[in-house]
C-alpha positions as CSV (number, residue, x, y, z in Angstrom):
1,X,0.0,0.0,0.0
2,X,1.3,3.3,-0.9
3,X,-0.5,6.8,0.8
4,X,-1.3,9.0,-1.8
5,X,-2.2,13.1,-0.7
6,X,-4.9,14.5,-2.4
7,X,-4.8,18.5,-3.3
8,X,-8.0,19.8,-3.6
9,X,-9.9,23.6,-3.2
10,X,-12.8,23.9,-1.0
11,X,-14.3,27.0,-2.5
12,X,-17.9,29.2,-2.7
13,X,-20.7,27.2,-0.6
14,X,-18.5,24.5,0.0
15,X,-16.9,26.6,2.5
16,X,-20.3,26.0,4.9
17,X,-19.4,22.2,5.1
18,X,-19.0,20.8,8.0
19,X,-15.2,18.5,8.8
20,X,-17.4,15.7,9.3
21,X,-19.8,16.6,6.2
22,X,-16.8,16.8,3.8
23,X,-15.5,13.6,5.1
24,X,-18.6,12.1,4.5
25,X,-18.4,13.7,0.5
26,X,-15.5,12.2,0.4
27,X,-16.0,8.7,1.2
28,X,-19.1,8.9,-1.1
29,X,-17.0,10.2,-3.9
30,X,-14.6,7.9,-4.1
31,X,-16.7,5.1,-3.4
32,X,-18.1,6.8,-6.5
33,X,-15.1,7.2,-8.9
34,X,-14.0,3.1,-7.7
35,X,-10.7,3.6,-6.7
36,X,-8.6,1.1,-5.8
37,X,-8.4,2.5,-1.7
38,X,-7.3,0.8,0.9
39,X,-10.6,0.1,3.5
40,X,-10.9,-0.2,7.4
41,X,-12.1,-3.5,8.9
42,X,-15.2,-4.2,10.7
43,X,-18.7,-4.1,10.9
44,X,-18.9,-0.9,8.9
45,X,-15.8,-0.6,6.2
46,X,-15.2,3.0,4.6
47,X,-12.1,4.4,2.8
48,X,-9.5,5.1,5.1
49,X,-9.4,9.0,4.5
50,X,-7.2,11.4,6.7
51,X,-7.1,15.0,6.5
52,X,-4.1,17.3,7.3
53,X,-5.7,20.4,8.9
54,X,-9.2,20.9,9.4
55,X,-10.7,24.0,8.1
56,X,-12.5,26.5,9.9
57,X,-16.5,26.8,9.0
58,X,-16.8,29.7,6.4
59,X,-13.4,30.0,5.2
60,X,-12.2,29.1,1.8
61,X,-8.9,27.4,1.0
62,X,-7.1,26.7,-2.0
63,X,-4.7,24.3,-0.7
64,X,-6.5,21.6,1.2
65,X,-5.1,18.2,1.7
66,X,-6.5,14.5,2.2
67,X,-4.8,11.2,2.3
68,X,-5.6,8.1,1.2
69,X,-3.8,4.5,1.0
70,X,-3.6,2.8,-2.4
71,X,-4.1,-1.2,-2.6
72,X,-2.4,-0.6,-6.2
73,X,-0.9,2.2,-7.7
74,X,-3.3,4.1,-10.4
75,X,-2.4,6.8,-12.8
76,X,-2.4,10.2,-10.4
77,X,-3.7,12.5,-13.0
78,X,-6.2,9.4,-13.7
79,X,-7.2,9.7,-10.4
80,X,-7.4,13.4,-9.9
81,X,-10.2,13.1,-13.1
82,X,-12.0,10.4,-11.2
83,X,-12.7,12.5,-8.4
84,X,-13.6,15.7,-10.0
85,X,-15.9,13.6,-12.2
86,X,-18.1,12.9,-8.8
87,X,-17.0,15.6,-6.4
88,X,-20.1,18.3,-5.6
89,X,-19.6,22.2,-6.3
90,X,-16.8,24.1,-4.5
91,X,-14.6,21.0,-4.2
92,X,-12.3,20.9,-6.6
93,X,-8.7,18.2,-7.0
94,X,-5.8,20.1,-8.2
95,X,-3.3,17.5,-8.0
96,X,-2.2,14.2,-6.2
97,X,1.2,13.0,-5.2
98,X,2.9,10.0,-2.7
99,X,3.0,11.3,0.7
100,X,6.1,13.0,1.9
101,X,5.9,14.9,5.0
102,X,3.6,13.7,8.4
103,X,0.4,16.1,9.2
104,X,2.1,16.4,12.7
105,X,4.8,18.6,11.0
106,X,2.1,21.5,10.2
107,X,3.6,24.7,11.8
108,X,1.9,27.4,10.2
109,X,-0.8,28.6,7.4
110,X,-0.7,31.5,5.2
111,X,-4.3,33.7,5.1
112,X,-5.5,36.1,2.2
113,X,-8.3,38.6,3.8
114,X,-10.0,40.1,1.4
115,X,-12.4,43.4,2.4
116,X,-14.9,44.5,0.9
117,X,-14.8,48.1,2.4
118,X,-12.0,49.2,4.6
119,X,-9.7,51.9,5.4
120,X,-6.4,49.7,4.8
121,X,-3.9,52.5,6.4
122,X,-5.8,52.5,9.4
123,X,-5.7,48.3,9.2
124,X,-2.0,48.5,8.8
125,X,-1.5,51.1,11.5
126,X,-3.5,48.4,14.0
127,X,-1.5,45.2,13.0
128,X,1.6,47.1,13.7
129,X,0.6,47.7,17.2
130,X,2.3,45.6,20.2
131,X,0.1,44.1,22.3
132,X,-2.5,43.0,20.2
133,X,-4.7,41.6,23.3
134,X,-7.7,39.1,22.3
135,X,-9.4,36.3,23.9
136,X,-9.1,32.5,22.8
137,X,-11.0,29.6,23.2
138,X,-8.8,26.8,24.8
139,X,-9.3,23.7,26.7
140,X,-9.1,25.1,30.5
141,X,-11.5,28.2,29.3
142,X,-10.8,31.5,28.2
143,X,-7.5,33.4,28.3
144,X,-5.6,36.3,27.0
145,X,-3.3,35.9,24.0
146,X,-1.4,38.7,22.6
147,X,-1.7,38.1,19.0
148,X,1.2,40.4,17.7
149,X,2.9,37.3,19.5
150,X,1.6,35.1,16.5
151,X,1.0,37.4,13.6
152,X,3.5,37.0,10.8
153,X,4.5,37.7,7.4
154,X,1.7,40.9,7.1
155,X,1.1,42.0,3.4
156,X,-1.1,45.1,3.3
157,X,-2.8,45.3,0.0
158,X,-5.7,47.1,-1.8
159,X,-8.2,45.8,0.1
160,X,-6.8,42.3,1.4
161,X,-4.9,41.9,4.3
162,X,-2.3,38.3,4.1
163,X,-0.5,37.2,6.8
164,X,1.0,33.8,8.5
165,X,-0.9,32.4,11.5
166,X,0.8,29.3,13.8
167,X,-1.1,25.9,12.8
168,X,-1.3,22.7,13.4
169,X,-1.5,20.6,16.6
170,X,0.7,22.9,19.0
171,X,-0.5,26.2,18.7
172,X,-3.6,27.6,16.3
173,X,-4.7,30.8,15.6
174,X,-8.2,31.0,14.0
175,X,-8.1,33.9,11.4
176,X,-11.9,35.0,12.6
177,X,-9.6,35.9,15.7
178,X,-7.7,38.9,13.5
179,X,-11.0,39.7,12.1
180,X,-12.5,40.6,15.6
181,X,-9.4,42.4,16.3
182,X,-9.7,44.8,13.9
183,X,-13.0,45.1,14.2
184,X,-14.5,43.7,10.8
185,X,-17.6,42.2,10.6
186,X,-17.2,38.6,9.7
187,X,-19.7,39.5,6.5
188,X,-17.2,42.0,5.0
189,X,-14.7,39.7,4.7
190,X,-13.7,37.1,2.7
191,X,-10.8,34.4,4.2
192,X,-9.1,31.9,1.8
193,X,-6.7,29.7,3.0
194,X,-3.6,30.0,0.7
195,X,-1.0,27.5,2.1
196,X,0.5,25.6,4.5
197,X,3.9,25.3,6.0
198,X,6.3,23.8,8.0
199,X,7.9,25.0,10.9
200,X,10.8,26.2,8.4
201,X,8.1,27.9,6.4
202,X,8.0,25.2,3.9
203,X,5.1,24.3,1.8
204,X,3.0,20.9,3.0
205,X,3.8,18.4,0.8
């Protein structure tokens, strides 16, 4: 058995899908497209499907990631087609390769906020500011993180803001958490997920 990871975009109303709704897509679509996947034992079998980085409800991403293990080895562009051939709107398979790097590696993942009206000195002059105080969510309650802390990479735009927020299974920073920062309503803005790195700032692979 070889794992394979599967690229794909997760894009317009795809974005409202549940982790567990797109794993269920998933499963159905290659079940679908009859590819040659590797299945769990038991009572119920289903494609063993792993996913890198979960994505936050309402956010888009263009560089999404799934796993799967191979029985045999298929044509990759083959079975990129398959899967786009069955896959609903707003998921879309850019490319498939082997496995090389383990999800636990995951540092970091770069953001593109787009607005749809907003004075972007006045964002820049913020995100430059030291402390940048917000509450997070974590598993003993609420606390106090200072987000300038974890803020990196900024690129002020016309009208988009992209920056590098930690990821992964140590630290990670929800980018709805920058959003309340500055003050933005959740509906003028528009998050797409643009990549994700390494702790060297090296791309996912």
């Amino acid at each position: 058995m070889e794992t394979v990871r599967i690229w794909f975009e997760k894009t317009g109303t795809a974005k409202y899908i549940s982790h567990l709704d797109l794993n269920r897509a998933m499963t159905r679509t290659i079940r679908k497209a009859r590819l040659p996947v590797w299945y769990t034992e038991g009572f119920n079998p289903h494609p063993f499907i792993t996913f890198a980085l979960p994505l936050a409800l309402g956010v888009e991403s263009r560089c999404e990631t799934m796993d799967v293990r191979l029985v045999e080895m298929m044509n990759l562009e083959q079975l990129a087609d398959q899967l786009n051939k069955e896959l609903p709107p707003g998921l879309y398979v850019t490319g498939a390769a082997p496995a090389v790097k383990k999800a636990k590696e995951i540092a970091l993942a770069r953001y593109e906020i787009r607005l749809s009206d907003a004075d972007m000195g006045q964002m820049a002059e913020r995100l430059s500011q030291k402390p940048l105080p917000v509450m997070k969510k974590s598993k003993s309650g609420m606390k106090e993180i200072d987000l300038s802390e974890k803020i990196t990479q900024i690129e002020i735009g016309e009208q988009t803001i992209s920056l590098t927020l930690p990821a992964g299974s140590q630290d990670n920073i929800n980018p709805f958490l920058v959003l309340g920062m500055l003050d933005i309503p959740v509906s003028e803005a528009h998050i797409t997920r643009i990549a994700v790195l390494d702790e060297q700032g090296q791309a996912f692979l």
